[in-house]
Each structure stands twice: as structure tokens, then as C-alpha cells.
N, C-alpha and C positions, 0 to 999 in steps of 0.2 A: 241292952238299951241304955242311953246314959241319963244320967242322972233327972235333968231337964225331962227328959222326953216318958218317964214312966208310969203319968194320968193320960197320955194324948190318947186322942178318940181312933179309934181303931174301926174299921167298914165294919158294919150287921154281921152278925152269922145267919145264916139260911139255910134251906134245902138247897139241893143239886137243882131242882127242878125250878125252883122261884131264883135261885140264881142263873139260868141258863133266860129266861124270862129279859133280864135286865142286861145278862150279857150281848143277847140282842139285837136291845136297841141300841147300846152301845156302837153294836156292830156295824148297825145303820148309817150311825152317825160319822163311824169310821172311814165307811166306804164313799159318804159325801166328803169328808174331809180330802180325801186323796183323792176324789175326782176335779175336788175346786184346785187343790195345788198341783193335778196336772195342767188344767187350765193355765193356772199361773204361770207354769216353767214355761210352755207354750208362749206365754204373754212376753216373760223373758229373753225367750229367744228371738223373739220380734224386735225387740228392744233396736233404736238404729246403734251407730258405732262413729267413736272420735278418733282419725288419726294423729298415732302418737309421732312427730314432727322434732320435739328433743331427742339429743344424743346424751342417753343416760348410762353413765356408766359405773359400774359396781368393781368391788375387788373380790374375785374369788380364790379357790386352791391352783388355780393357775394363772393368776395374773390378773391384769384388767380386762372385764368381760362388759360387752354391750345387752343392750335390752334382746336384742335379736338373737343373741349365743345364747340366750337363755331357756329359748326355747328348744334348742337342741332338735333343729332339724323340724320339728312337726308343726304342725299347723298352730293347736292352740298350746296359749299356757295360764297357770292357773300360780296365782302369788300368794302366799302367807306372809301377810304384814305383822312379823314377830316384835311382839314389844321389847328392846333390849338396846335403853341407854346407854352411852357411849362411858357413862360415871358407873353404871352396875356391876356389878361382881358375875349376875347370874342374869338366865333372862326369868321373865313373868313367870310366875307357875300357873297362871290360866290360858297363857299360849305355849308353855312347855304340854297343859294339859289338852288342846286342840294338835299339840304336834303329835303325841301319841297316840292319838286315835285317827290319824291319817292311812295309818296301812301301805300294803306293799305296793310300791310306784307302777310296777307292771301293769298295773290292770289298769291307771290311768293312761299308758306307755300303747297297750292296744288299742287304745281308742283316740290315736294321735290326740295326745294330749301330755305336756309335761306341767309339774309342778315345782315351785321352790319357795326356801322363806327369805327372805330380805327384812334385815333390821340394822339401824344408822351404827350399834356396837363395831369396833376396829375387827377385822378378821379372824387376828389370833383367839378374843375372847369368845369368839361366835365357835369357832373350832376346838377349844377345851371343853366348852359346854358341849357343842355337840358327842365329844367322843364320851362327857360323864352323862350322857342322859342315851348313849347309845344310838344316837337315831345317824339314818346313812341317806337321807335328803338333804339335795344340793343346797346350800348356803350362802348367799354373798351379804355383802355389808353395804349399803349405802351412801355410809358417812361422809365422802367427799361430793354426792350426789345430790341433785334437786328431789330426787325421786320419790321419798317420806313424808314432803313437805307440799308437792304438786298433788300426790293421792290424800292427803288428810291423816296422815299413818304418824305425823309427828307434827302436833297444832304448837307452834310460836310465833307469835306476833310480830318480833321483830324478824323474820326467814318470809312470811305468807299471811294472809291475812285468815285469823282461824275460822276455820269450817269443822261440823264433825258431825256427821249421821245426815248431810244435806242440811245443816241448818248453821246458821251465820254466829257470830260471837254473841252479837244482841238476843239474839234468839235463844241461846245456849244458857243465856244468863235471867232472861226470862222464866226458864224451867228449873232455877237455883243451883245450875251448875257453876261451882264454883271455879273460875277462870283467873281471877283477877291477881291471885297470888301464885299462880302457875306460869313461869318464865318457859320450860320445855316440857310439854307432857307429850309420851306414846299412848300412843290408841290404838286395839286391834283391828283387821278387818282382813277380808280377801276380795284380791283384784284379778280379771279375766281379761286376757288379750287375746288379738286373733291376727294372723299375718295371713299376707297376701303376696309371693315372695319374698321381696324387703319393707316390704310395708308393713308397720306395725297398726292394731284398733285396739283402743281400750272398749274394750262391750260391754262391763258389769263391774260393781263396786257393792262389797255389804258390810255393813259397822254393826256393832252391839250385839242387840238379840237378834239378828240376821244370821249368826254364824252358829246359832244353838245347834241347826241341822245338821252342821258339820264333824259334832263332839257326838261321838259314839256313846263317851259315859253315859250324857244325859238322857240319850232316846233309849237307853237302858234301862236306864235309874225311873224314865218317864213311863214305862210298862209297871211298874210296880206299883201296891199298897200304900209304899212311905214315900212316893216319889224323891227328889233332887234333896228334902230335909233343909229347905232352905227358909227364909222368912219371909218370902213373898206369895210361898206357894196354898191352895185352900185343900183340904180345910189347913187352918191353923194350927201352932201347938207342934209343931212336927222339927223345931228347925231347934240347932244347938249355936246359935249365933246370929249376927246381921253379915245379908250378903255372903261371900262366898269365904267365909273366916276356916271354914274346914279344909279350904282345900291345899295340898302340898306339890311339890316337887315328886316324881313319884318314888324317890330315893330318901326322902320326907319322913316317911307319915310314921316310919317308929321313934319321931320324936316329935317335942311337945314345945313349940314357940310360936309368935304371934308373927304370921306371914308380914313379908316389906312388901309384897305388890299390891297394888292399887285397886286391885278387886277385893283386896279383902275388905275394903270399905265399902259401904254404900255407895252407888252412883247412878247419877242423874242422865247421862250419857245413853 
């Protein structure tokens, strides 16, 4: 346990039996929870749909690819807005950390559905990172594309007027985000299309803590005692930093530096 963390309040000991008592109701609570977010997906699904009307075009490992190659034949597809500046060396380690816990495409593949990440980064550096971080989902780059900038996946002022999480610049800066000294900033999130022959729909968009569902680690780390260790989390006393200062690259973590991506700070977002 480190340093910081060796007075933090640790759950009661009990019996089997006064623990099984609280487990529960727990369990109660649990079983309401996944009834109300089946509801929701439900609600989701209802959701209507905006056809997409631009011709977007990405660069992939075989040339120039359209919005509609993307989907590779199947009905739906499902986008990872990878944060990865066209100035970085590397991409994000909190969407390096969402890419890893994607899992094997097949099982989205049976259920007509494909997935890919798209980040404004030039091709080649999307493709060294991909082959140092090992992962074998499809990749394009946006960079010569409106595509980053029409989804909210890359807020500049002078490209689009900024939006982020559905809320406008004034809005953004009402909640102390700071905007005013940021010329290009990337933002993650995942986007959902659905075709209808060559008709493209966008049906679903989620920014921020929308994508928590998506990261394996956390609903892992969320089952446990010490949960995520982070500084927002209750009780308190649990966390070795602000925000996500722990987290690495997963080629990372046997060494000791103060992450460059922009989670590692606190944000308002």
C-alpha cells in the first residue's frame, strides 16, 4: 500500500452472517440499478436518427476510405474518438486505456456490427503506435477531414464553433472550464452510425463519464474494497493523487514520470 494510503479507513470486519445481511441489500439495490439502465438502453434505442449528408473521408492502410467503407459491409458501426494530436508523439494513455479494454472484434462482427478508432494524428504515427501498443483494430486518421470537428472530438474555434458533452463555449466556461487558452484541444467520446444501404445515421454520441461503461478496468476496479483510488471517489483517503495522475501507457507503468495527457489533470469537462 503506498505511502499516502496507510491510515485510510478500511470497510467493518463482521461475521459471515451480519455480512450476508448487508450484502443484500446491496443486492436489492443492484438489481434496481440494472432494471432502471435496462430502461434506459431501451430509451436509447428509441432515440430518433440524423442523416449523415457529408462525404467524409479518412486515410487508411489502404488508401482513402469513406464513411461507408468503414463500416465494412454490416449494418451498424461504432467509432472511438481517439485523442491523438497531429503535434504528439503518442496517443492519450486514457484512450490508449479504453482501447485496451475493447476485446476481440468478433463478437461485435456477430452481431453486425463493426468498430474503429479515428484520431485527426497523420496515418503513419497512428500505425507505429498501433503496432507499439499491439492492438489490431481498424485505424484511420481524420486529419484532412471535417469529421473531429462536426462530432466534438476536436473543440477549435477557429474550424467549428466549440461544443463538448452538448454544452456550448459559454456554458463550458460557466462550469470553469478552462477554454480561453486552448487553441486545439482533443476530447474523447464514442460515436454510433447505422446505414441503410448507402445511407448513413448518426443515432448516439457520449462524452466524458459516458464512456466509464466502456473501460473494463474501472467496472473491475468498481467491484472492489478500494475501488478506482482516485480523489473523487467516497469514502475518501483512498486516492494517490488528483484525477487520473496514476494512470500509464500499459508499456508504462515500470516507470516513474508525470503523465503529458490531459487526464492527468483535473477536468471540468
Amino acid at each position: 500500500m503506498k505511502k499516502n494510503q496507510k491510515h485510510l479507513q478500511l470497510p467493518n470486519v463482521v461475521s459471515r452472517d451480519e455480512w450476508l445481511v448487508d450484502r443484500k441489500e446491496l443486492l436489492a439495490k443492484e438489481k434496481e440499478f440494472t432494471r432502471a439502465r435496462d430502461a434506459l438502453n431501451a430509451e436509447r434505442r428509441r432515440l430518433p436518427m440524423v442523416e449523415i449528408n457529408k462525404d467524409y473521408v479518412f486515410d487508411g492502410p489502404h488508401g482513402k476510405t469513406s464513411l461507408l467503407d468503414l463500416f465494412e459491409g454490416r449494418p451498424q458501426l461504432i467509432v472511438k474518438h481517439f485523442m491523438f494530436d497531429p503535434d504528439w508523439e503518442a496517443g492519450c494513455p486514457a484512450c490508449s486505456l479504453a482501447t485496451d479494454n475493447i476485446g476481440h472484434l468478433a463478437h461485435l462482427h456477430a452481431r453486425n456490427t463493426s468498430l474503429v478508432l479515428i484520431s485527426r494524428a497523420p496515418l503513419p504515427k497512428l500505425q507505429l503506435y498501433k503496432e507499439r501498443m499491439g492492438w489490431n483494430i481498424p485505424w484511420y486518421s481524420s486529419f484532412d477531414s471535417d469529421f473531429n470537428y462536426d462530432f466534438h472530438a476536436t473543440l477549435d474555434e477557429s474550424v467549428a464553433p466549440i461544443e463538448y458533452n452538448y454544452l456550448t463555449k459559454d456554458e463550458l466556461v460557466k462550469k470553469d472550464v478552462p477554454l480561453d487558452s486552448v487553441q486545439s484541444m482533443e476530447v474523447p467520446g464514442f460515436s454510433t452510425f447505422l446505414r441503410d444501404g448507402k445511407r448513413i445515421f448518426h443515432t448516439y454520441t457520449t462524452y466524458a463519464r459516458g464512456t466509464d461503461l466502456l473501460i473494463g478496468t474501472f467496472n473491475y476496479l468498481d467491484l472492489t474494497a478500494l475501488g478506482r483510488q482516485e480523489d473523487w471517489e467516497l469514502p475518501p483517503g483512498r486516492s494517490d493523487g488528483n484525477g487520473k495522475t496514476w494512470l500509464r501507457r500499459h508499456d508504462e507503468y515500470e516507470h516513474s514520470f508525470e503523465s503529458s495527457c490531459c487526464h492527468s489533470k483535473k477536468s471540468n469537462l
